[in-house]
Structure formats: structure tokens, C-alpha cells
Backbone bond lengths (Angstrom), bond angles and torsions (degrees), N, CA, C in turn:
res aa  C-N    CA-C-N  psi(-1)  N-CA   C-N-CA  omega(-1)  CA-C   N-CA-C  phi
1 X - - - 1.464 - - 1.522 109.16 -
2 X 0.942 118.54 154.70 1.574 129.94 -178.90 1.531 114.64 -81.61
3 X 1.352 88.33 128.30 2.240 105.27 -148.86 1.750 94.90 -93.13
4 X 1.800 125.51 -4.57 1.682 122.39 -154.68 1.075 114.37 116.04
5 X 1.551 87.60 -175.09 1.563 121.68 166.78 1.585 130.42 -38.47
6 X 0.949 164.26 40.21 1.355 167.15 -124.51 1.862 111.19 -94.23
7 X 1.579 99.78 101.49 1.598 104.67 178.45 1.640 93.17 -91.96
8 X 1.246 114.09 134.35 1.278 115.88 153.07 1.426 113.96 -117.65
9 X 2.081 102.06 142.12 1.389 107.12 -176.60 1.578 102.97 -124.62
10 X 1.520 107.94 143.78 0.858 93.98 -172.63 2.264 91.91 -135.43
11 X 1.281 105.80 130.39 1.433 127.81 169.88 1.358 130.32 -45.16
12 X 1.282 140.15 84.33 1.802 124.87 -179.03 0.858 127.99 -111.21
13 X 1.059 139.04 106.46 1.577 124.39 152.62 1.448 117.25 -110.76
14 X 1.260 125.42 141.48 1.570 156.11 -141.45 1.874 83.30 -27.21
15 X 1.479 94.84 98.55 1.266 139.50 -162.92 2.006 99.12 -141.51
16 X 1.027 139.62 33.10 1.277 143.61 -166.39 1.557 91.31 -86.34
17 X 1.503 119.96 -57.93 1.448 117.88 175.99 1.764 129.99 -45.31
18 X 1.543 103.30 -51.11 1.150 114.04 -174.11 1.544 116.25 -92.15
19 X 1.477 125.42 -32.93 1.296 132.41 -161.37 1.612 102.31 -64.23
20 X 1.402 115.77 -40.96 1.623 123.63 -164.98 1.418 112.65 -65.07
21 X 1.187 130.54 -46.49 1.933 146.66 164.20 1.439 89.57 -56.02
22 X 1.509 138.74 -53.05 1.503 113.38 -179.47 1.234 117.87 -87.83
23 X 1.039 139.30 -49.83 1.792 125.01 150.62 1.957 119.64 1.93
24 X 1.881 89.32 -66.18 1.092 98.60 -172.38 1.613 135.92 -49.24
25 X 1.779 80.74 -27.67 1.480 110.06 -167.02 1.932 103.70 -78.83
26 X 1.168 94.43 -30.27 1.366 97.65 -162.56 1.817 101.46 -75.35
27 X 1.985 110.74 -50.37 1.004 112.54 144.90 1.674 145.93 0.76
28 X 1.451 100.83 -53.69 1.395 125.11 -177.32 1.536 87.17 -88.07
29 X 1.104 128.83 -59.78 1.822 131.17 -155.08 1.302 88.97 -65.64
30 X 1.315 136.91 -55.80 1.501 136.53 -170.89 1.616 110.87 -55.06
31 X 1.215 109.21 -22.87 1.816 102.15 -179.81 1.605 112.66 -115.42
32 X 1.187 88.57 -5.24 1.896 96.68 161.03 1.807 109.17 -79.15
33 X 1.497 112.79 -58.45 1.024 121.67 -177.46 2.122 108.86 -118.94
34 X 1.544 91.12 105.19 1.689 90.44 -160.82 1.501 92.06 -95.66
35 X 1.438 127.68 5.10 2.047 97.38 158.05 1.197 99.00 -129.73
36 X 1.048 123.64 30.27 1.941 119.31 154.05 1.265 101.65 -52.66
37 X 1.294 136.94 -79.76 1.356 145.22 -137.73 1.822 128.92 -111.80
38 X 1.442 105.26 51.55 1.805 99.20 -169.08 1.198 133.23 -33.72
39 X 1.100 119.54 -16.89 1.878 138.53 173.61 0.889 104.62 -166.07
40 X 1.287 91.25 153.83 1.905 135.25 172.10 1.270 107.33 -112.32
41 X 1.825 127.48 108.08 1.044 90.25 158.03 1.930 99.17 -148.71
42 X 1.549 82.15 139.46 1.726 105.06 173.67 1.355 124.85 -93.60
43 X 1.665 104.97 112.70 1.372 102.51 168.55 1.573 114.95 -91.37
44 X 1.048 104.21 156.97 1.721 115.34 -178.59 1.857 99.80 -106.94
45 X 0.880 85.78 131.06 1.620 86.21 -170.83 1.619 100.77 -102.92
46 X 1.508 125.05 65.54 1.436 111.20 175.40 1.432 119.22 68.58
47 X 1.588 111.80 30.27 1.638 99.89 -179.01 1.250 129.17 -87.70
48 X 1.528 118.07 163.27 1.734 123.40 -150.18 1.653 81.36 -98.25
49 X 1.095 140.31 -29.19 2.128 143.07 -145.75 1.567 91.92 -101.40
50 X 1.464 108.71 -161.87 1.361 122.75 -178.96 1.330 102.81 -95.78
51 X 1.350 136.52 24.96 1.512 117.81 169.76 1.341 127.85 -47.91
52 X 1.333 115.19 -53.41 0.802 124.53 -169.76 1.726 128.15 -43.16
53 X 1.658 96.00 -59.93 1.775 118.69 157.50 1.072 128.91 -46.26
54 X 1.840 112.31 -46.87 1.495 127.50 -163.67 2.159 102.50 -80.34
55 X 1.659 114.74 -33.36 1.384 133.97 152.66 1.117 115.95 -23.55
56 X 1.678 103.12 -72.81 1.840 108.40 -160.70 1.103 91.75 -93.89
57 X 1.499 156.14 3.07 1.241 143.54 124.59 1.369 112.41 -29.88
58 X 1.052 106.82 -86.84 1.508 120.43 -163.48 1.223 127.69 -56.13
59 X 1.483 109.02 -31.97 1.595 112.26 167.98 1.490 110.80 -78.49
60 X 1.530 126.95 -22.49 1.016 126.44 -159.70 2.099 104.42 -49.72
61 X 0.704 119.97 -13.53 1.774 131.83 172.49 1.508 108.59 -91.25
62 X 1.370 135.33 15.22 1.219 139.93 170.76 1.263 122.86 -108.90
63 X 1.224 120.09 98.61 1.460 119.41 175.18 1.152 108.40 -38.81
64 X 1.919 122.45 126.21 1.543 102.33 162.06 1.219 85.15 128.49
65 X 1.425 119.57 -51.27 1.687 113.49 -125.71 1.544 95.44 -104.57
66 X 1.789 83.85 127.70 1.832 123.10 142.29 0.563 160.34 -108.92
67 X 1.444 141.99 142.14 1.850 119.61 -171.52 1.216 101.19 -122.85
68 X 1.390 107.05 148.13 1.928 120.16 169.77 1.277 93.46 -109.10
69 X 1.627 110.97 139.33 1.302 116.22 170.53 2.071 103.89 -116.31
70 X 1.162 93.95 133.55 1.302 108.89 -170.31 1.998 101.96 -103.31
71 X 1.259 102.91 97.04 1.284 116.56 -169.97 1.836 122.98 -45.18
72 X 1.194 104.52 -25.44 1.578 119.41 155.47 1.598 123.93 -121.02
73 X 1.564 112.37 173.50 1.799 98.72 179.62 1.783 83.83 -86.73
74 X 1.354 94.05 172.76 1.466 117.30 -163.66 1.217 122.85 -144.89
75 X 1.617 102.11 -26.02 1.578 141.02 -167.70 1.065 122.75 87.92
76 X 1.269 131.55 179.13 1.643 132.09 -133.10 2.160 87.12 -103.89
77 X 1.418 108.83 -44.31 1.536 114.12 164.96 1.514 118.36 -31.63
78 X 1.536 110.72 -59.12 1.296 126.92 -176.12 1.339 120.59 -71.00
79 X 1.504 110.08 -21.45 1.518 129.03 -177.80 1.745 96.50 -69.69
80 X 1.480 104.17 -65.78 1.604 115.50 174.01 1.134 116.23 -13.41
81 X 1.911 104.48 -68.45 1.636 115.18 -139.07 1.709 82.73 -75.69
82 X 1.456 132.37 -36.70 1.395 128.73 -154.63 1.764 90.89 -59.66
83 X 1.174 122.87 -45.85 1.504 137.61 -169.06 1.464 89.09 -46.98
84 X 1.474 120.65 -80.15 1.215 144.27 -140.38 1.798 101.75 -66.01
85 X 1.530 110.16 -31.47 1.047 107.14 -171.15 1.830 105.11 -84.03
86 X 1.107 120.17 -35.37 1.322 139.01 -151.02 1.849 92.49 -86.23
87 X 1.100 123.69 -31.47 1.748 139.46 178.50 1.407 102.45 -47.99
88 X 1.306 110.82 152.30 1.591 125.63 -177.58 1.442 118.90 -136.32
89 X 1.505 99.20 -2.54 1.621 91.98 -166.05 2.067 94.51 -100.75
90 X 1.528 86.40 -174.29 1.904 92.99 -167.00 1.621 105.58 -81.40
91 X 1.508 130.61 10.27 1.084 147.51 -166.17 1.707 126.14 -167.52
92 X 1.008 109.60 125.64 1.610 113.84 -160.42 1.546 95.48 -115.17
93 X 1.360 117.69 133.57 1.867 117.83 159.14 1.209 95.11 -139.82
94 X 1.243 107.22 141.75 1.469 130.38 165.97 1.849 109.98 -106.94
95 X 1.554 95.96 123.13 1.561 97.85 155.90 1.819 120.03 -129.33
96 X 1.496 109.77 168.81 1.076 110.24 -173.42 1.649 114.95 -74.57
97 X 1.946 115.56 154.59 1.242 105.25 -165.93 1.724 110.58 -67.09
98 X 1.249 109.26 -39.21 1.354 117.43 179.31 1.842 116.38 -48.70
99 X 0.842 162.65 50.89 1.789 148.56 -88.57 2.036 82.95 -103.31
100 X 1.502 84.10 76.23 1.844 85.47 163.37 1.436 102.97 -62.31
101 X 1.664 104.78 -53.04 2.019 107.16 174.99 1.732 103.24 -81.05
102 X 0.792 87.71 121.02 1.604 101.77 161.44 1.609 143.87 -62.47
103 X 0.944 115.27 134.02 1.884 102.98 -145.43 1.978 97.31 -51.08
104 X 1.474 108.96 -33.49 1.384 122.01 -166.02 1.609 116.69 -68.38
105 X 1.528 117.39 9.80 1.576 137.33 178.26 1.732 76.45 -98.72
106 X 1.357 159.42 -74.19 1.336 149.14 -141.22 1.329 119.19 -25.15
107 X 1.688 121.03 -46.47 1.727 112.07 171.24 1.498 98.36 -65.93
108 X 1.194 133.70 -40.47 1.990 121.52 176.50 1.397 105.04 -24.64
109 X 1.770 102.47 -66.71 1.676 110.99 -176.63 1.143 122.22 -42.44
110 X 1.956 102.94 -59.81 1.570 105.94 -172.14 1.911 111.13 -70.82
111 X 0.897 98.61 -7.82 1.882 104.78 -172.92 1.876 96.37 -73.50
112 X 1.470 95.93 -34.06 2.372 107.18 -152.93 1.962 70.39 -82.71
113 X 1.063 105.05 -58.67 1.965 97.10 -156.02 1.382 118.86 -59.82
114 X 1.281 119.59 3.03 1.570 130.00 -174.11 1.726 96.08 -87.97
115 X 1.293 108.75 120.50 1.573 126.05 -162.88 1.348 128.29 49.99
116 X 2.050 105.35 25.87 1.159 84.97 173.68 1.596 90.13 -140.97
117 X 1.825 115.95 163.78 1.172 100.46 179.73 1.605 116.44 -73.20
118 X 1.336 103.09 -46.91 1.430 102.94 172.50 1.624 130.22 -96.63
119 X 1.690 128.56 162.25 1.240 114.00 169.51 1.684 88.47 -136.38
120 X 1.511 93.18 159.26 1.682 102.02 170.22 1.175 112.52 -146.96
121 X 1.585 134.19 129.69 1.103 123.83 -155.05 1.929 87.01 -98.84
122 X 1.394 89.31 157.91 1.586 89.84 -172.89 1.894 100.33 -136.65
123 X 1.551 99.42 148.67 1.342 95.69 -163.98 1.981 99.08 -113.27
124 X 1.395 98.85 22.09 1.840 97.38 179.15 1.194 105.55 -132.09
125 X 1.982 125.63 6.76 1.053 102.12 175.81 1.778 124.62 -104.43
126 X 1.135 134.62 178.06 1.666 128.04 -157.17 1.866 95.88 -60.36
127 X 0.944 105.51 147.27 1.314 111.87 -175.87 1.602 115.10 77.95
128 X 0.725 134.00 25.71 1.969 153.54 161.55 1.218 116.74 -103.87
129 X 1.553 98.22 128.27 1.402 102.66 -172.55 1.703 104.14 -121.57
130 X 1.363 108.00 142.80 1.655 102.03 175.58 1.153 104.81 -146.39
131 X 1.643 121.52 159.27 1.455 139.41 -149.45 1.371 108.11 -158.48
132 X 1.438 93.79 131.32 1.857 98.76 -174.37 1.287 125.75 85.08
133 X 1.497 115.45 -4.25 1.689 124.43 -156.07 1.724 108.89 -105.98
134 X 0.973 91.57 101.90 1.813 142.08 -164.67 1.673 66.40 -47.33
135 X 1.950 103.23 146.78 1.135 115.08 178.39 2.207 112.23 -78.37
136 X 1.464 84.26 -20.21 1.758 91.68 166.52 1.131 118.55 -73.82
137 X 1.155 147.56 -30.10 1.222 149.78 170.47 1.567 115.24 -74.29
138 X 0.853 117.37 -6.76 1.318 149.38 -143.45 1.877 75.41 -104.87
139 X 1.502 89.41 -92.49 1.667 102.43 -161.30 1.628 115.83 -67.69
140 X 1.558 103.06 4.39 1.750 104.13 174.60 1.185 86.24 -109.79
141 X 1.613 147.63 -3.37 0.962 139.94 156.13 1.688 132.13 -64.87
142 X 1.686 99.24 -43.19 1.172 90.39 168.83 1.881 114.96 -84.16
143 X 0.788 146.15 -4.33 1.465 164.03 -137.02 1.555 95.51 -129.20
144 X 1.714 134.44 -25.79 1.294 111.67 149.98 1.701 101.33 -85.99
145 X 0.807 149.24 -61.21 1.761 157.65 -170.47 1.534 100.00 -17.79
146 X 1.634 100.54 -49.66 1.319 103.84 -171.21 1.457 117.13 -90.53
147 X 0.841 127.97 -13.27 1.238 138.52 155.21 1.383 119.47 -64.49
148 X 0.918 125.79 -61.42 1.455 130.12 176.70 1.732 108.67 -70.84
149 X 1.101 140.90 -9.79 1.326 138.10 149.15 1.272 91.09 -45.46
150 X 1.332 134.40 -82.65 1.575 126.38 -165.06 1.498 133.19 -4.60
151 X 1.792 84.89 -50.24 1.647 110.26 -176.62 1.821 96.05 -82.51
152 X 0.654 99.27 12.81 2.303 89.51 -178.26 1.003 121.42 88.09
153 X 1.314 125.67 -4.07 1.281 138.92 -169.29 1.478 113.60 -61.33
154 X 1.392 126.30 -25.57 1.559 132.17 -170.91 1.812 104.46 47.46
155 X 1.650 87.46 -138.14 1.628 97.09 -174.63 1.752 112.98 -71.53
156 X 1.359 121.27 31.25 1.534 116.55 -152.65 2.071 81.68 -83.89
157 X 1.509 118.50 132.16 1.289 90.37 178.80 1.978 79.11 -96.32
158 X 1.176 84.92 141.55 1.816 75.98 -178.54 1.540 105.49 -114.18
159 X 1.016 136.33 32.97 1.427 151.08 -147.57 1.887 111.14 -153.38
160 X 0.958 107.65 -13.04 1.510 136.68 163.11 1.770 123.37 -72.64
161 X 0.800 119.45 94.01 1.405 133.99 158.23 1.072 119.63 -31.81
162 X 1.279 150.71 46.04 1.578 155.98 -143.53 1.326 122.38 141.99
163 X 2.133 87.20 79.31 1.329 107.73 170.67 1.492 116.68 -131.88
164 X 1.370 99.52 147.13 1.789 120.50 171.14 1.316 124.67 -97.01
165 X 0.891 135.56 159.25 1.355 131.64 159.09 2.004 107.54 -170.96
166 X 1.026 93.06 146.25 1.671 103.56 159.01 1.504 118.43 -22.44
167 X 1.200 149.81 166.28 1.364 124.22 138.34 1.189 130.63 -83.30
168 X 1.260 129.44 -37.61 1.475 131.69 -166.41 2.133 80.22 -82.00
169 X 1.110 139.21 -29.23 1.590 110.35 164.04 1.519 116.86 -52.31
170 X 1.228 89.94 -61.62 1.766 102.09 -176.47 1.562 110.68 -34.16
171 X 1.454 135.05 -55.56 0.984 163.81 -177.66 1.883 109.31 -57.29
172 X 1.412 90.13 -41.53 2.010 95.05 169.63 1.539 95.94 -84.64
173 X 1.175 132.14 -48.49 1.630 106.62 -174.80 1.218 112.51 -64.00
174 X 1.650 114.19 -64.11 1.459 114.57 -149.00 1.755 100.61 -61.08
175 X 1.043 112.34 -23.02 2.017 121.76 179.72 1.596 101.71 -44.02
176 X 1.169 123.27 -51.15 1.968 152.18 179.33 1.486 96.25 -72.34
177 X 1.594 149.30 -20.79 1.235 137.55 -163.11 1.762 110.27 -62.20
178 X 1.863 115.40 115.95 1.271 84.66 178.79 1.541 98.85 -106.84
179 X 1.448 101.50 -15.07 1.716 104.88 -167.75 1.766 105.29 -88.39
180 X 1.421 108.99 108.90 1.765 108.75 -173.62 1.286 110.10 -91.90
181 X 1.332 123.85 -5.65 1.719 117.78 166.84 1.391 119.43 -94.22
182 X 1.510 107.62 -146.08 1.677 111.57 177.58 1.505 117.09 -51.75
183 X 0.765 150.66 -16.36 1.598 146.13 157.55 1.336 121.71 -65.86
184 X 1.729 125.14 -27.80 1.632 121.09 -152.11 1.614 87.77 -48.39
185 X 1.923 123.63 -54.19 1.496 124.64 -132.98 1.606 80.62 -71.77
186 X 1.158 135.59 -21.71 1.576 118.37 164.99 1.520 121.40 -68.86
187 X 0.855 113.42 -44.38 1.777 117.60 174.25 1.404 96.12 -79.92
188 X 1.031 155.84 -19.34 1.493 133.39 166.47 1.780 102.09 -68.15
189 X 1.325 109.72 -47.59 1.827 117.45 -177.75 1.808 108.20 -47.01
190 X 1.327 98.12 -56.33 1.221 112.77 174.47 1.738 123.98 -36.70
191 X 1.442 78.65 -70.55 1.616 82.13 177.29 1.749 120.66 -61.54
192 X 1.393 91.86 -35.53 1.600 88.18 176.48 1.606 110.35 -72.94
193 X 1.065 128.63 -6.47 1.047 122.29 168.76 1.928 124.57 -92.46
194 X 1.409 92.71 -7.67 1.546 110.42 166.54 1.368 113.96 -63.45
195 X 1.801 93.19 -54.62 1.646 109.97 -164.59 1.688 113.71 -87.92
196 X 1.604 103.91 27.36 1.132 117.81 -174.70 1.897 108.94 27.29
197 X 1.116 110.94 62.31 1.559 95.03 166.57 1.681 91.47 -124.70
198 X 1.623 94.60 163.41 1.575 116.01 -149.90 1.259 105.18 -91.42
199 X 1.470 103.00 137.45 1.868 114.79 -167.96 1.708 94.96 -128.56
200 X 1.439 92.77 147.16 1.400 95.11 -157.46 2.060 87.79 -135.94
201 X 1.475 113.47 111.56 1.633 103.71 -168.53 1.427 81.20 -126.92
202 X 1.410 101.12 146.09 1.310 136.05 -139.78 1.900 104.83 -158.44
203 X 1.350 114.70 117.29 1.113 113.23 163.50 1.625 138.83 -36.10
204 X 1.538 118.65 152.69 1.530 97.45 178.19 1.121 77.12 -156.43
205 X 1.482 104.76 178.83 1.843 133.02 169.31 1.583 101.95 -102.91
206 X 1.434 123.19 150.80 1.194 133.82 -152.87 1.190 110.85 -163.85
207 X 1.385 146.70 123.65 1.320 150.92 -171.77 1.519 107.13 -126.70
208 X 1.244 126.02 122.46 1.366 142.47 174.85 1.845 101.87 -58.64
209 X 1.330 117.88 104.78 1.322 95.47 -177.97 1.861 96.07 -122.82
210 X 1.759 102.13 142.41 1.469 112.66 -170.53 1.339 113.28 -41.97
211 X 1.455 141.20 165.91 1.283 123.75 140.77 1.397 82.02 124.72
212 X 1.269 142.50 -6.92 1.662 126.56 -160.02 1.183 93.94 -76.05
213 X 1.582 92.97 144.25 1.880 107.73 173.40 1.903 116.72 -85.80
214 X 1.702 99.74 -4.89 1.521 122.70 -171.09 1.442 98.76 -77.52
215 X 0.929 123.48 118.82 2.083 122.05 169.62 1.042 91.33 -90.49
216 X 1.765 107.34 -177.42 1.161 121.00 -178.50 2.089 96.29 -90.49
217 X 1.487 96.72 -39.99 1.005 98.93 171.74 1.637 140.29 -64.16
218 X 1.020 99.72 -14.16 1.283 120.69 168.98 1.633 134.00 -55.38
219 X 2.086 75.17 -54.50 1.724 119.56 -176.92 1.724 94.89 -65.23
220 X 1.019 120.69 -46.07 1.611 134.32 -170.48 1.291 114.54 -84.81
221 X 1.630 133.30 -19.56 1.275 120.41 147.72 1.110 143.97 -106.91
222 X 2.017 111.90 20.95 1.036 132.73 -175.02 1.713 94.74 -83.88
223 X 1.692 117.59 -33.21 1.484 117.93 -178.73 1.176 97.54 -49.92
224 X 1.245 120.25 -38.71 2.377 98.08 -173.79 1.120 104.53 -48.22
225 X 0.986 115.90 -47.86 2.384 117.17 -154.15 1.239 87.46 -82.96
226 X 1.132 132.20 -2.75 2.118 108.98 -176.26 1.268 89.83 -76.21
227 X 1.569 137.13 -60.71 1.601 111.10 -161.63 1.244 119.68 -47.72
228 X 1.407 117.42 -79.78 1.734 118.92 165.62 1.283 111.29 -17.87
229 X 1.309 128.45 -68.64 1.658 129.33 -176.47 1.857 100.60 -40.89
230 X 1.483 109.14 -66.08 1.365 95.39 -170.19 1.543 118.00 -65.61
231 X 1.578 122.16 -29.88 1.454 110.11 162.48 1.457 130.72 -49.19
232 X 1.495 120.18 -47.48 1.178 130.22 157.23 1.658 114.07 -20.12
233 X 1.713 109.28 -70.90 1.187 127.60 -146.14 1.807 81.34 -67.83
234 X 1.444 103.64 -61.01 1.760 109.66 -148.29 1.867 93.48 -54.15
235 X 1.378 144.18 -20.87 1.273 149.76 178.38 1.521 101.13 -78.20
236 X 1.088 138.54 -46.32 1.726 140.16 175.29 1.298 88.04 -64.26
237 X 1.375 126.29 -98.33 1.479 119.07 -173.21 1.311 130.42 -13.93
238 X 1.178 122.31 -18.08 2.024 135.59 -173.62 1.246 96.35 -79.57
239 X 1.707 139.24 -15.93 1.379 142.22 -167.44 1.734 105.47 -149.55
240 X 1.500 108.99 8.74 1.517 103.05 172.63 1.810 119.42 -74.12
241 X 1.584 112.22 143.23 1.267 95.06 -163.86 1.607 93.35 -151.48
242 X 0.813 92.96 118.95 1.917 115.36 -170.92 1.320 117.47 -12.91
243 X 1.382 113.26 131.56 1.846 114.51 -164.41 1.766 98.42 -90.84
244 X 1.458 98.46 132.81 1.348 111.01 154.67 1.072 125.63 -86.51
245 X 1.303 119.81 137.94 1.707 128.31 -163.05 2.039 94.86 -92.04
């Protein structure tokens, strides 16, 4: 059944290569299906390339669609919350600019978010399909998964580009965001898992697409800062108290 309003946000930084093929795509999805999607909107996170130009080009054929340009980078976290805050519709998803998920996974989302506040599309659980995904990524993949079970996390892939949520939820986490790079989609998990509201992860298809700014190495020394990060968070949370919009 049909869950609303649907803001989609989507993250850039000097993304000029990849952003335009997913635009396009979405483009096409928007005039196949014209009330799936009430907005589009792209933040530019401070980029050095032509994103910015090659963006409001390309969306310019998208009902909906806006972009915030964020005059410096800030990180891809901070890119989010600007999305999340700036959204109007009764449901917010964020995907990545590169369209590893494909605009045509969107009923997956809207199907997982129906009675729940959150959805996360996950690329390790039965019924997931992935393409292109380098056997290293692979094994720093499973080696964060398992690691982060520790913290409670279960099947949350929180490292996945393909998330839903409510809005007025979206709006209580990302409000609390302190970590704006590769960690926030962990401190957003986190907290929602503080504030006990219900996450619902759900298989998807996923394509490895070139150009990622994510290393493996990167992926592998971001695990130091998760403990501290989650001590931090779980001590704020002992006095967190519901955001007014």
C-alpha cells in the first residue's frame, strides 16, 4: 500500500562523472512513475569538478528537483543531514550519487518502510544481489559486519547507501549527527537503535560502480573510531529527548 510523500536525497561531492547516468535514470523513473517521488533533492557538498553545473543540468527534467550547494566539503554525513533537514515530504530516502542501487529498487524501499519507521537496504542478506564487488571489499566487508554485530547492530548493513526513514524520525537523528564523514550511517544506526525505533533491512541489488572515494583502507581504519564514537553516542543518549521540528 502506498506509505506518502517521498523526499529523496541524494549526497555529492565532485561526482560530475557519475551523478549525470543517475539523474538520468531517475528522470526516466519519474515519467514512468509520476507520484513515486515528490522531490529530488541534491546536495553538493563543496565540490572542486563540474558537479555542481553538470547536477542542475541534469535534474533540471525532474519534477521536484533541488540542489543545495554547500559552499565547502563538510562530509558526505553533513551533506545528508542538509538533505534531510531541507525535505518536505512524509518520508525521506537517501541514495548514493554514483546509483550503485538503482532508482528501480524504490518499491523495495517503499514496500520495507510500510509499518516501519526505518528501512535499510542491505547487500549480505539472502536474496541480495551484487556486481563488480572486488573480492577485497568483499573480505573488509565481512570483517566490518562482524565487527559491528558486537555493538548490536545484527544484519543493519550500515555502510549501504539505501536508506528510508519516516521524516519527523529522520529529523530526530540526523538533528544529534556529530560524526559528518564515513561513520555518520553508523551513528545514525546507533542512535536509532538507542531510541528503539523499528528498522526493517531488506535485501537489494547493488553494483560496484568505479570512482568510489571509500578504500578498503579507509573502510579498515574507520573500525578504530567506532568504539569511542559509540561510547560518546550511548552517554548523549542517557539525556536525549525527542526533537521538535
Amino acid at each position: 500500500m502506498p506509505i506518502g510523500s517521498i523526499s529523496l536525497v541524494i549526497p555529492a561531492y565532485n561526482e560530475e562523472k557519475r551523478i549525470v547516468p543517475f539523474l538520468a535514470s531517475i528522470a526516466a523513473y519519474a515519467a514512468t512513475h509520476p507520484h513515486a517521488i515528490t522531490e529530488v533533492i541534491v546536495v553538493d557538498d563543496g565540490s572542486t569538478d563540474a558537479t555542481l553545473p553538470v547536477a542542475t543540468q541534469a535534474g533540471s527534467s525532474i519534477p521536484g528537483f533541488a540542489l543545495i550547494s554547500q559552499h565547502q566539503n563538510m562530509g558526505k554525513g553533513a551533506a545528508v543531514k542538509t538533505g534531510v533537514m531541507a525535505a518536505t515530504s512524509d518520508y525521506i530516502v537517501f541514495m548514493d550519487a554514483d546509483g550503485a542501487t538503482d532508482i528501480n529498487q524504490l518499491p523495495k524501499m517503499t514496500a520495507a518502510l510500510d509499518g516501519y519507521d526505518i528501512a535499510i537496504g542491505s547487500r549480505w542478506l539472502d536474496g541480495s544481489v551484487m556486481e563488480r564487488h572486488s573480492w577485497l571489499r568483499s573480505l573488509s566487508g565481512y570483517m566490518n559486519r562482524a565487527y559491528m554485530k558486537l555493538f548490536g547492530f545484527g544484519d543493519i548493513d550500515t555502510m549501504c547507501g539505501f536508506k528510508g526513514y519516516k521524516a519527523a524520525i529522520a529529523r530526530d537523528l540526523y538533528n544529534d549527527l556529530q560524526e559528518h564523514r564515513w561513520l555518520f550511517d553508523t551513528e545514525i544506526a546507533y542512535r536509532a537503535l538507542c531510541r528503539k525505533y523499528s528498522i526493517h533491512n531488506f535485501p537489494i541489488a547493488w553494483e560496484s560502480k568505479d570512482g568510489s572515494k571509500l578504500s578498503t583502507a579507509t573502510l579498515i581504519a574507520s573500525a578504530f573510531s567506532i568504539f569511542p564514537l559509540m561510547m560518546s553516542i550511548k552517554k548523549q543518549e542517557r539525556s536525549h529527548k525527542p526533537f521538535v521540528a
